[in-house]
BALUM-65724 format. One line per field, with one value per atom (N, C-alpha, C, O, CB): residue number from 1; atom name; residue in one letter; y negated, x negated, z negated. Coordinates in pm, whole numbers. Glycine has a CB too. Example, Ala and Ser with C-alpha at 12.3 -4.5 7.8 and 13.67 -1.06 7.14 Angstrom:
% BALUM-65724
resi = c(1; 1; 1; 1; 1; 2; 2; 2; 2; 2)
name = c(N; CA; C; O; CB; N; CA; C; O; CB)
resn = c(a; a; a; a; a; s; s; s; s; s)
py = c(569; 450; 330; 332; 447; 225; 106; -3; -114; 60)
px = c(-1319; -1230; -1320; -1424; -1131; -1285; -1367; -1290; -1341; -1408)
pz = c(-780; -780; -780; -846; -905; -708; -714; -787; -804; -572)
END
This chain:
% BALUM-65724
resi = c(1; 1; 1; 1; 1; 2; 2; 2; 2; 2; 3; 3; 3; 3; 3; 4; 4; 4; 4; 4; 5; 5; 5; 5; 5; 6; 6; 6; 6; 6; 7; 7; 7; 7; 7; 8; 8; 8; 8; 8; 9; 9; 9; 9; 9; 10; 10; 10; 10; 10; 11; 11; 11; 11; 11; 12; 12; 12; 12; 12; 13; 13; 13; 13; 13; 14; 14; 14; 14; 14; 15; 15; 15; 15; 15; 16; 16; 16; 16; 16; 17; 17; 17; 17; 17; 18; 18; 18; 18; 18; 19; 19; 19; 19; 19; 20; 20; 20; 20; 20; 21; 21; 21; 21; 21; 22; 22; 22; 22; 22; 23; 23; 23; 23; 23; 24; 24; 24; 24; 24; 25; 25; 25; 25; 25; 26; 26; 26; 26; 26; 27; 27; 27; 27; 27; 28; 28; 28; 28; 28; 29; 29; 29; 29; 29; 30; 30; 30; 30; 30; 31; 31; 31; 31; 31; 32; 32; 32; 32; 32; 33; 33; 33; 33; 33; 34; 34; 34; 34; 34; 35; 35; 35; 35; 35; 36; 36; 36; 36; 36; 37; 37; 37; 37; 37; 38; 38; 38; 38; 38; 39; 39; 39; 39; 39; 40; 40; 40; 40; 40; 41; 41; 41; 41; 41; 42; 42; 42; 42; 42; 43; 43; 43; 43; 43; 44; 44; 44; 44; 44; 45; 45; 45; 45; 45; 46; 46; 46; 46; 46; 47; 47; 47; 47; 47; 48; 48; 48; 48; 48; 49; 49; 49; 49; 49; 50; 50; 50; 50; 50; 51; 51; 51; 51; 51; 52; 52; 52; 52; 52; 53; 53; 53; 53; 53; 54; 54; 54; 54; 54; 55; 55; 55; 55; 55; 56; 56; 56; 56; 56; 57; 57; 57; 57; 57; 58; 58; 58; 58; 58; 59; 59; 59; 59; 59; 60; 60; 60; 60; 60; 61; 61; 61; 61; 61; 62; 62; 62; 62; 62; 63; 63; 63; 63; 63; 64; 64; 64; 64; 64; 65; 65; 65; 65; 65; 66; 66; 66; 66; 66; 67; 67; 67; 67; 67; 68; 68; 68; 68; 68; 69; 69; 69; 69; 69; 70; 70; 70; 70; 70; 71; 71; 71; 71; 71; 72; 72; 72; 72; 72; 73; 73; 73; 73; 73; 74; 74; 74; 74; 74; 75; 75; 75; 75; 75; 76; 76; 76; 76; 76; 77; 77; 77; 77; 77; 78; 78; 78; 78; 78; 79; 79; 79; 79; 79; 80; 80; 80; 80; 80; 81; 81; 81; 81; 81; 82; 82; 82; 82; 82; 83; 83; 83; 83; 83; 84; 84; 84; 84; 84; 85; 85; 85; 85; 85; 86; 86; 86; 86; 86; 87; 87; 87; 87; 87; 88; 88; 88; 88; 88; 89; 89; 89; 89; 89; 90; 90; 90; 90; 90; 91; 91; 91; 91; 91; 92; 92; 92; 92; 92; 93; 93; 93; 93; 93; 94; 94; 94; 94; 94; 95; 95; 95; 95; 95; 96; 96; 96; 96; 96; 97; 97; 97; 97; 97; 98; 98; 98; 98; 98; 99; 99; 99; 99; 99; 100; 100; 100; 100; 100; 101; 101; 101; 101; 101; 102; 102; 102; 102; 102; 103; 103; 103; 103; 103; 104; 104; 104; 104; 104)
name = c(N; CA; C; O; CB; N; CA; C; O; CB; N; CA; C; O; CB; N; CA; C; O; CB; N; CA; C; O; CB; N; CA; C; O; CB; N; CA; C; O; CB; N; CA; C; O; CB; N; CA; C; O; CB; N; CA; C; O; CB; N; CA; C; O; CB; N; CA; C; O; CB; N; CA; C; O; CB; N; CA; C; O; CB; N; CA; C; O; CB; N; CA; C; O; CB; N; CA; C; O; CB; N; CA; C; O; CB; N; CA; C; O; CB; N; CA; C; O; CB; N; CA; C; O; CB; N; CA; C; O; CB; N; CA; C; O; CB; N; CA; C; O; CB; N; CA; C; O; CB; N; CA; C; O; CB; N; CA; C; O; CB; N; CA; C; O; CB; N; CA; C; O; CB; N; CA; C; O; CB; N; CA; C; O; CB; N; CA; C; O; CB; N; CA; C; O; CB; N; CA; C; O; CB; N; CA; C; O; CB; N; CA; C; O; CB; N; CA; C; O; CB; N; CA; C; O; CB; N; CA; C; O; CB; N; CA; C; O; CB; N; CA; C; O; CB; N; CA; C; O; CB; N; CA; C; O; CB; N; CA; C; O; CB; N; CA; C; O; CB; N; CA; C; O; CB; N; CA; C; O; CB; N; CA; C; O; CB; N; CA; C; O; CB; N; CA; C; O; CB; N; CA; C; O; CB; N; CA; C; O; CB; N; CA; C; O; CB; N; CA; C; O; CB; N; CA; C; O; CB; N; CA; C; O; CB; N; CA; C; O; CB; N; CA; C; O; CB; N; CA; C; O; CB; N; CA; C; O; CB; N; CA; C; O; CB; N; CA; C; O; CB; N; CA; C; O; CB; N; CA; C; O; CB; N; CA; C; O; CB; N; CA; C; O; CB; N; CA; C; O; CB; N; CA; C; O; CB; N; CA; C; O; CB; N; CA; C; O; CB; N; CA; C; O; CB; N; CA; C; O; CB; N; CA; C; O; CB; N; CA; C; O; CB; N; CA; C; O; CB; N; CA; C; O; CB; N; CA; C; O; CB; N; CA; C; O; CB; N; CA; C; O; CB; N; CA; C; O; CB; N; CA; C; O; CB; N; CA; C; O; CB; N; CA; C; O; CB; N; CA; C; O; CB; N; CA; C; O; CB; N; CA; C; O; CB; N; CA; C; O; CB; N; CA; C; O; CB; N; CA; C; O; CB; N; CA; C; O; CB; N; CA; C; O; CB; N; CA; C; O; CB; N; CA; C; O; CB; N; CA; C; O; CB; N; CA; C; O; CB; N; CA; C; O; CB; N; CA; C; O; CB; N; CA; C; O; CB; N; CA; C; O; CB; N; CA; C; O; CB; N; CA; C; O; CB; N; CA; C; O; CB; N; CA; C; O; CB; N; CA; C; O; CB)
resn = c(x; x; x; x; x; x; x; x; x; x; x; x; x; x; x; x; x; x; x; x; x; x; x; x; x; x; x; x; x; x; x; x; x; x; x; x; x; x; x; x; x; x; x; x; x; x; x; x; x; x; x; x; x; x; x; x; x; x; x; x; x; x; x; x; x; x; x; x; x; x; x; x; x; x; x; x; x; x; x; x; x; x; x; x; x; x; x; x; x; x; x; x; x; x; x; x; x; x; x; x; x; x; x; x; x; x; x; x; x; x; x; x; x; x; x; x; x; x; x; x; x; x; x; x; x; x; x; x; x; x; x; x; x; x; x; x; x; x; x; x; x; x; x; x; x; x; x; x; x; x; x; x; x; x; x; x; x; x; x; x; x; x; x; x; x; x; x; x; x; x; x; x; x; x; x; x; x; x; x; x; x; x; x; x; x; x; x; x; x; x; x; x; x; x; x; x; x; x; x; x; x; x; x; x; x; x; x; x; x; x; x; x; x; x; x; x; x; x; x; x; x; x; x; x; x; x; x; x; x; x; x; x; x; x; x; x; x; x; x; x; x; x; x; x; x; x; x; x; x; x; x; x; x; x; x; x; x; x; x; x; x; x; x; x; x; x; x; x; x; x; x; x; x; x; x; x; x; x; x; x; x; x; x; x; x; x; x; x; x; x; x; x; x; x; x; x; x; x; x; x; x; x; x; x; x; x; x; x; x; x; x; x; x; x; x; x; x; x; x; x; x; x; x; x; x; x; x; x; x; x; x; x; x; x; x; x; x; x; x; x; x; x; x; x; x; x; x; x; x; x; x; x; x; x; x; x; x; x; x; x; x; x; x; x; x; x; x; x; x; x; x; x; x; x; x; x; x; x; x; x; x; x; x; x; x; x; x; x; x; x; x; x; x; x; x; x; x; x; x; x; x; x; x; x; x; x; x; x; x; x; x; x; x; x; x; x; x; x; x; x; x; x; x; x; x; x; x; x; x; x; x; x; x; x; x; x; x; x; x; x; x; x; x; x; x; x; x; x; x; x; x; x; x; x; x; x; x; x; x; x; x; x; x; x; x; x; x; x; x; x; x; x; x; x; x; x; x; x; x; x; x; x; x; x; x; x; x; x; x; x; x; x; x; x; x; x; x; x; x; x; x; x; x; x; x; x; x; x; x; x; x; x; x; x; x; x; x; x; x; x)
py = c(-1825; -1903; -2047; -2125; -1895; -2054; -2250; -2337; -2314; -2290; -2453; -2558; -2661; -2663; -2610; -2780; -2886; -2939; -2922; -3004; -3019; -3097; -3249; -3313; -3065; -3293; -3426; -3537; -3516; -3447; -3644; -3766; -3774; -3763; -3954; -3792; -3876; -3736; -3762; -3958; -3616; -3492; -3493; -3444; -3327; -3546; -3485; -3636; -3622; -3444; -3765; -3843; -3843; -3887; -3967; -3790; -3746; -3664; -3694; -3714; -3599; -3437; -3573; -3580; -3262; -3669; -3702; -3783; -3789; -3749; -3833; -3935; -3847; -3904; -4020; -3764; -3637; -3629; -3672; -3448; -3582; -3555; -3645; -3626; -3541; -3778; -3878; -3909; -3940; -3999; -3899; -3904; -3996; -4027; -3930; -4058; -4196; -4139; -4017; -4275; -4238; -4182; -4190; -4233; -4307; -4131; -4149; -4262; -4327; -4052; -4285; -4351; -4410; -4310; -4320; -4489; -4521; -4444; -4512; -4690; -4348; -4311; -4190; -4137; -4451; -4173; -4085; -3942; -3901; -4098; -3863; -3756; -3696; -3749; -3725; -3550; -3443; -3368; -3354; -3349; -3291; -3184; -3096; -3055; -3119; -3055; -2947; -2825; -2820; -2927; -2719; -2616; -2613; -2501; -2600; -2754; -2758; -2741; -2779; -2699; -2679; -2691; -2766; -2763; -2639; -2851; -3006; -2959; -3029; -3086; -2794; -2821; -2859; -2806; -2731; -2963; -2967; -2858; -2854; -3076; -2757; -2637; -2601; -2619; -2541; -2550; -2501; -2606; -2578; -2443; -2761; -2805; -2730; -2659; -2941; -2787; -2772; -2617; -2598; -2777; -2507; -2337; -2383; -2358; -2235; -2458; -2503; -2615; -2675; -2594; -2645; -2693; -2624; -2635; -2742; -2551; -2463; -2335; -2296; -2399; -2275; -2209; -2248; -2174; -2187; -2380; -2475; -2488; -2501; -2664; -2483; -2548; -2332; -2300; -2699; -2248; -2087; -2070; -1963; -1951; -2148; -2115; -2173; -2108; -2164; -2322; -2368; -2352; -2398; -2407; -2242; -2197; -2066; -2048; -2165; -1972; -1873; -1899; -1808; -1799; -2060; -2065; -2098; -2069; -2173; -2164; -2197; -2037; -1994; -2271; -1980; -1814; -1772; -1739; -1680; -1781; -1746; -1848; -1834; -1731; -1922; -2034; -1942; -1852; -2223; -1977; -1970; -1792; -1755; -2006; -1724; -1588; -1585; -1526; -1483; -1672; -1650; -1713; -1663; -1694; -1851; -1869; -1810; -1805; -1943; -1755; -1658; -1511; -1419; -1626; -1499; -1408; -1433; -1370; -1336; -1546; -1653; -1666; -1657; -1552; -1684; -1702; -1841; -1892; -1613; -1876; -2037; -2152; -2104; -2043; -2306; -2400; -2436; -2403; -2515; -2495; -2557; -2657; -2652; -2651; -2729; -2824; -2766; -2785; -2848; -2670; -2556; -2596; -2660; -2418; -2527; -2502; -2613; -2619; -2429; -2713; -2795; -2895; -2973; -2900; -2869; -2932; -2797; -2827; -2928; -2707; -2631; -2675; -2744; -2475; -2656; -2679; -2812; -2817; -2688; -2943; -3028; -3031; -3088; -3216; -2967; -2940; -2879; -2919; -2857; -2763; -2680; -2764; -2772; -2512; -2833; -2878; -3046; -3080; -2855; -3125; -3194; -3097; -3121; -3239; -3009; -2927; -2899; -2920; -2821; -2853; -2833; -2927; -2901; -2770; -3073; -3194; -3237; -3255; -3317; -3256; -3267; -3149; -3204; -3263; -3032; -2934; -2947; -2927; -2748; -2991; -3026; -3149; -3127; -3095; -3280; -3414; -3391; -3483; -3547; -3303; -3259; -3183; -3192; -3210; -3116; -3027; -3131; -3149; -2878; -3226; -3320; -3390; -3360; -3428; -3463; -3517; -3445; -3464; -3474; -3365; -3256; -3229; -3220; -3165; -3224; -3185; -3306; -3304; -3176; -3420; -3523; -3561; -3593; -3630; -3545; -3525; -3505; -3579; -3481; -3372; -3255; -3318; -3345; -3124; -3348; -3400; -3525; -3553; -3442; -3603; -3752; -3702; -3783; -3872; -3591; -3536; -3496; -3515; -3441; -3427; -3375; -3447; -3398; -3309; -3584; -3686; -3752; -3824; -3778; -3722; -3839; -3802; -3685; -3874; -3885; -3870; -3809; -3807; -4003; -3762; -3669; -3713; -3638; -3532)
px = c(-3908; -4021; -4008; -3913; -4033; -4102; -4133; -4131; -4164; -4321; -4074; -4026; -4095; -4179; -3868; -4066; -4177; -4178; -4095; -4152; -4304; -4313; -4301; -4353; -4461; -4190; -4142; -4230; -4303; -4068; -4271; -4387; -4370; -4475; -4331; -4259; -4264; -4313; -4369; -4078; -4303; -4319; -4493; -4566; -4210; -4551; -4667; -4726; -4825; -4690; -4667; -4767; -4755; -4847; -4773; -4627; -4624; -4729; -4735; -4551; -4781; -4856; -4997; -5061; -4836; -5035; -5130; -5204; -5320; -5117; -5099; -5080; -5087; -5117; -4930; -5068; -5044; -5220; -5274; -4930; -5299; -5469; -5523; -5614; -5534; -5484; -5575; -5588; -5699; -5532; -5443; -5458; -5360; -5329; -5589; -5294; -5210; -5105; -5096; -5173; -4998; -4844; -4793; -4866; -4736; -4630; -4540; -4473; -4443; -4451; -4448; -4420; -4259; -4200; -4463; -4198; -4077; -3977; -3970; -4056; -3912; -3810; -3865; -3809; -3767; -4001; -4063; -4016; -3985; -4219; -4016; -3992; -4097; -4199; -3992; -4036; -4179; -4195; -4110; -4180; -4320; -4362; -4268; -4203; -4429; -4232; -4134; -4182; -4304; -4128; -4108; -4151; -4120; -4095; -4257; -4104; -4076; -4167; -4152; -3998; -4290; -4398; -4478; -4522; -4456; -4509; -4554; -4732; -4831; -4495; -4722; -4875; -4960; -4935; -4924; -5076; -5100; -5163; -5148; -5181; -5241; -5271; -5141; -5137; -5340; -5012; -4891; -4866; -4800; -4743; -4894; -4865; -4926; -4892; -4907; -5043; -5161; -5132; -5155; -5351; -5077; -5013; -4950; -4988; -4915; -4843; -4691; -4733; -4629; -4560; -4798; -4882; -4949; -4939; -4957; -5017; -5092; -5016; -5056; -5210; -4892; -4801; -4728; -4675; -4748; -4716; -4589; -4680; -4642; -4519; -4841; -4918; -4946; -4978; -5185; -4923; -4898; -4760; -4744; -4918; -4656; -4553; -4517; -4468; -4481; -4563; -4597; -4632; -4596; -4636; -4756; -4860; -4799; -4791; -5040; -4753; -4665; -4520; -4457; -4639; -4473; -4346; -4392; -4333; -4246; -4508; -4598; -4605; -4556; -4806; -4676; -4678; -4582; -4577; -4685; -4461; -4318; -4205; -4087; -4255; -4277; -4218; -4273; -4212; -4291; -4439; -4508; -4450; -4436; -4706; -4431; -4425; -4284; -4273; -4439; -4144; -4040; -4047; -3965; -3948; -4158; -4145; -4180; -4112; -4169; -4269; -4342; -4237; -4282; -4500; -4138; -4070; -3929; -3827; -4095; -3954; -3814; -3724; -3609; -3703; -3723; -3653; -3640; -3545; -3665; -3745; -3741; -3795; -3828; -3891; -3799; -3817; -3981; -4024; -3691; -4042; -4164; -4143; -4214; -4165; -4035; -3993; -4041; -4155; -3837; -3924; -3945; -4080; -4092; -3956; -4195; -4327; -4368; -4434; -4384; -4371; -4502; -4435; -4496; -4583; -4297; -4250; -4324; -4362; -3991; -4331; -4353; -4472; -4510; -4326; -4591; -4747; -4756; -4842; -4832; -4663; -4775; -4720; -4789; -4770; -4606; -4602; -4711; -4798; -4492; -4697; -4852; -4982; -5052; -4897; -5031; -5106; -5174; -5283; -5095; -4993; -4978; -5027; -5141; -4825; -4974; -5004; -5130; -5168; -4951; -5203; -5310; -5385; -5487; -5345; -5365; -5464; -5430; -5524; -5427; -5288; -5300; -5385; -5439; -5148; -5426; -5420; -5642; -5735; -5301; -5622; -5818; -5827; -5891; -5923; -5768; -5804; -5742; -5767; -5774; -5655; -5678; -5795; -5838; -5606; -5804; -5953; -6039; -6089; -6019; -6094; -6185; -6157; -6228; -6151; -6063; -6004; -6107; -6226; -5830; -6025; -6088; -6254; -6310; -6068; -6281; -6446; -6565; -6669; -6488; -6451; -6518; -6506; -6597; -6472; -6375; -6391; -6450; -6510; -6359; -6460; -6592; -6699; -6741; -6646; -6752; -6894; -6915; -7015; -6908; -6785; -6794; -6796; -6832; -6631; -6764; -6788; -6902; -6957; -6720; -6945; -7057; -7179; -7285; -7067; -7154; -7238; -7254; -7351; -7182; -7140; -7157; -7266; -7305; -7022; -7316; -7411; -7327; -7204; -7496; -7414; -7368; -7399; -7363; -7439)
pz = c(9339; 9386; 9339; 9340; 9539; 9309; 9288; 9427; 9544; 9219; 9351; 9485; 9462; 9372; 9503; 9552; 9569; 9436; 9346; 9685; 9436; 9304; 9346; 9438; 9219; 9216; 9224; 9231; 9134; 9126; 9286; 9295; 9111; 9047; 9418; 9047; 8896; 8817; 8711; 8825; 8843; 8753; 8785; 8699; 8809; 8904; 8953; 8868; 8796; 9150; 8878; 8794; 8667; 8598; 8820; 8606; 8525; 8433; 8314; 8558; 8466; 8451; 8447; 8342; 8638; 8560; 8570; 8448; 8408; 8672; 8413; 8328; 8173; 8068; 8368; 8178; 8058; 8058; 7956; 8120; 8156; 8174; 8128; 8048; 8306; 8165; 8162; 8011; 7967; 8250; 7901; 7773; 7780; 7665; 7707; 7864; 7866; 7807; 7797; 8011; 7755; 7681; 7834; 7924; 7533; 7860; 7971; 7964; 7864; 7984; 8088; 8118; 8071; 8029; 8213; 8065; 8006; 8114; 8216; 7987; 8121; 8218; 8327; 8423; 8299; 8267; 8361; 8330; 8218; 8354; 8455; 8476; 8373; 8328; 8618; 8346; 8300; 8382; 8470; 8177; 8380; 8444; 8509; 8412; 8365; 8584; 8633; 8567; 8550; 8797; 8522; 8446; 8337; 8293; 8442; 8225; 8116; 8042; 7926; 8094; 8082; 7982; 7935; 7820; 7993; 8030; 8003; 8025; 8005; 7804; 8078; 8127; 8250; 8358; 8109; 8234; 8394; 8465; 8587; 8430; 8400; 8453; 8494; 8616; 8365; 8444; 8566; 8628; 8729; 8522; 8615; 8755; 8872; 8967; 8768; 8812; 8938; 9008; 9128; 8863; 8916; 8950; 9037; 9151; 8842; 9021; 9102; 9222; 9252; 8971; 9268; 9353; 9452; 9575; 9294; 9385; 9490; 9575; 9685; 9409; 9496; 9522; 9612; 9695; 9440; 9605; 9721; 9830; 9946; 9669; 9783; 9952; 10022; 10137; 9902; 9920; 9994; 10045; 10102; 9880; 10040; 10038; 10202; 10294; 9907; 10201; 10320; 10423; 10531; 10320; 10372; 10505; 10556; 10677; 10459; 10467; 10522; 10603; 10657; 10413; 10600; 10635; 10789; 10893; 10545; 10772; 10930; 10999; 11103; 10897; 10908; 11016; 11091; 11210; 10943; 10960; 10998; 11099; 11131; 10856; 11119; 11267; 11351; 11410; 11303; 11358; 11483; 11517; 11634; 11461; 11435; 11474; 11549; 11656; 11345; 11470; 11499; 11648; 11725; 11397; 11722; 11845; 11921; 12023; 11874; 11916; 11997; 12012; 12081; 11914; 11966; 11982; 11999; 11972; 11897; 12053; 12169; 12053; 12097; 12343; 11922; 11856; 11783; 11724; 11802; 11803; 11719; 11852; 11960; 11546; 11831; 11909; 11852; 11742; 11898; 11935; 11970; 11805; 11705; 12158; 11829; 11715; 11596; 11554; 11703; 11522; 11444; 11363; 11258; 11539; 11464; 11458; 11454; 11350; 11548; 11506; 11457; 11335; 11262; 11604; 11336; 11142; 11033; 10919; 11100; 11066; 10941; 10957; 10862; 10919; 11091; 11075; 11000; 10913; 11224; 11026; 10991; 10791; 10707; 11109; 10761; 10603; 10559; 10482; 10555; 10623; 10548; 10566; 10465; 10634; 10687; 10675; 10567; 10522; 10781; 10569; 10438; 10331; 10288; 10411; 10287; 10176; 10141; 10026; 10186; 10225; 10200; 10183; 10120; 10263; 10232; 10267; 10119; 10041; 10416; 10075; 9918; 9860; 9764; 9845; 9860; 9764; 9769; 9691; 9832; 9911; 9884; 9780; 9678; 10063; 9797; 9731; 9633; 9555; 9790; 9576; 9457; 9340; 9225; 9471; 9448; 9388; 9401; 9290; 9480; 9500; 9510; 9333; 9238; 9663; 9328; 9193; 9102; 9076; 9159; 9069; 8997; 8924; 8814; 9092; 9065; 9073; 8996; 8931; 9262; 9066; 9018; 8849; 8772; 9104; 8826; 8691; 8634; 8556; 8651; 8655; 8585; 8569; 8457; 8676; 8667; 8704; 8614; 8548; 8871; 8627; 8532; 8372; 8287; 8561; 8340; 8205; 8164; 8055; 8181; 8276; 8262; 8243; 8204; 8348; 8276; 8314; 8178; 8154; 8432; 8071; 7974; 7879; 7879; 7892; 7803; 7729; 7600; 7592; 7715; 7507; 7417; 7251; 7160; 7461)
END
């Protein structure tokens, strides 16, 4: 399974979209491929990976096995996760739209 993505690999990748060169000392992409489509893969995977580790609290408390604690650290990751994984797509969308917009 894929693991979190690094702040310098993720602006990394960003900075790769935008057309900009890297940064002097900057990380690359995690993956090695240097693509931002598998970022954005490796992203969305970490915000599924999250939300199942939330199930797997809340299930393990409810069955006197885990603490209250436990559970609301995994909820508010997944829910980080996901709050990145929308304003990403927001990003995104807007992009599009700003492309879509240019004259031809």
């Amino acid at each position: 399974m894929l693991g979190p993505v690094a702040p310098g690999a993720a602006a990394a990748a960003y900075r790769l979209a935008q057309g900009e060169a890297p940064a002097a000392g900057a990380a690359a992409p995690a993956g090695g491929g240097g693509s931002f489509g598998a970022l954005l893969q490796q992203v969305a995977q970490g915000a599924l990976e999250a939300g199942h580790g939330a199930d797997a609290a809340a299930r393990a408390s409810l069955g006197g096995q885990g603490g209250v604690t436990d559970v609301v650290v995994a909820v508010s990751r997944a829910e980080l996760a996901l709050q990145t994984a929308v304003a990403v797509r927001d990003r995104v969308v807007a992009a599009y739209q700003d492309v879509m917009r240019m004259p031809i």
